[in-house]
Residue, then its C-alpha position, 0 to 999 in steps of 0.5 A: x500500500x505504502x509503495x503505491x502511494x509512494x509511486x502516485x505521489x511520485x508520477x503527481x510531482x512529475x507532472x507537475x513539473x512536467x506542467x511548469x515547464x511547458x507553461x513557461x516555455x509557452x511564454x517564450x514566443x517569438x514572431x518570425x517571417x512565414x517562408x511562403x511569403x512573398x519578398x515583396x509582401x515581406x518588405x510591406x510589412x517590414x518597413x510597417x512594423x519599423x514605422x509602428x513601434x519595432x525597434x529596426x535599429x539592429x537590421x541597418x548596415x554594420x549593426x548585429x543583425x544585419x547579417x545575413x542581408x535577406x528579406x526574410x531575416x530583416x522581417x523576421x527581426x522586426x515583426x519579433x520587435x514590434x511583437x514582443x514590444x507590442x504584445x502587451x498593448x494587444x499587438x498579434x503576430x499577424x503581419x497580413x498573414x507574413x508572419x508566424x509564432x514560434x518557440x524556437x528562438x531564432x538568436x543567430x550569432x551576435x544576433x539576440x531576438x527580443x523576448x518579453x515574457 
């Protein structure tokens, strides 16, 4: 009796951690650029999210996030800045439908993705 009860209490606190854990990783979410979106579309909502709230400072010539020099990346980089700055206000990660959530930081090299929890 006492081993079952042992083994229950066991599998609870498992799982409860097992809980933290995914509830925490679901606060950690960025926005990124969808790949089936045109460059086009992409430089549209690019140059929107700059003018409305994303910090675009980290995308210009010489500076961290430049590299690699692609639409997708520099999209990527500003929907996540204004997501993450904007979310609060009721901000989505939309971007007329370019736009993406996911729960892979895409931080590439000196090249840090903002994350607001």
């Amino acid at each position: 009796m006492a081993h079952t009860i042992i083994k229950i209490l066991l599998l609870i606190t498992i799982f409860s951690i097992t809980s933290l854990h995914k509830s925490d990783a679901q606060l950690e979410d960025w926005c990124v650029a969808d790949e089936q979106t045109t460059d086009d579309e992409l430089q549209r909502a690019l140059i929107w999210a700059c003018e409305n709230g994303a910090d675009c400072s980290q995308i210009e010539a010489n500076q961290p996030c430049f590299q690699p020099n692609t639409i997708k990346d520099h999209a990527s980089f500003a929907f996540n800045s204004y997501f993450q700055r904007m979310k609060d206000k009721g901000a989505t990660c939309y971007f007329n439908a370019a736009a993406l959530v996911t729960d892979l930081d895409p931080s590439h090299g000196s090249c840090k993705f903002e994350i607001h929890g």
